[in-house]
Steps between C-alpha positions, in 0.01 A plus 500: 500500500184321610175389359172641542192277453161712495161420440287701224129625537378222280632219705842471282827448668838672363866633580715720499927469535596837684858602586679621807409856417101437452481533172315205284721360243304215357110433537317160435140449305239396754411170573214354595613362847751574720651186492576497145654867539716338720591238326609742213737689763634168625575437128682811419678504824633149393557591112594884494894405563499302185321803317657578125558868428392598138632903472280655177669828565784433212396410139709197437432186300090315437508200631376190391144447645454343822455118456132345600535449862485146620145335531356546876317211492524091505273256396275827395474628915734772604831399613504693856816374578646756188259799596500516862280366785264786439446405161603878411762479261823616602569865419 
């Protein structure tokens, strides 16, 4: 599997994860520089082992609504530490 990181007509940078075989599995939404695009890849290439799966193909149980998630910011300025050195939230 690899990457691809491609720049749009209006200036945006995105990606794409294709397999071995060519075929795209996964694209990204387009950023506005290439740096931050990467940044994003560098964070799912770091993150996607730890990746839940949720199957919705079986009716089972509800479950309880997710919890509020934990405030991204101290001291009221965003905690970049907790969302990545992009300042992308993890996906």
């Amino acid at each position: 599997m690899k990457f691809l990181i491609a720049a749009a007509d209006t200036g945006s940078f995105g990606f794409s994860l294709v397999g071995d075989d060519g075929q795209v599995i996964a694209t990204g939404r387009q950023y506005a520089d290439k740096a931050t695009a990467l940044a994003v890849v560098a964070d799912l290439m770091r993150e996607v082992g730890s990746a839940a799966i949720e199957d919705r193909t079986e009716p089972g149980e509800p479950t309880e609504p997710a919890a509020a998630p934990p405030s991204r910011t101290v001291d009221g300025e965003p905690d970049l530490a907790r969302i990545g050195r992009s300042g992308i939230p993890p996906v």
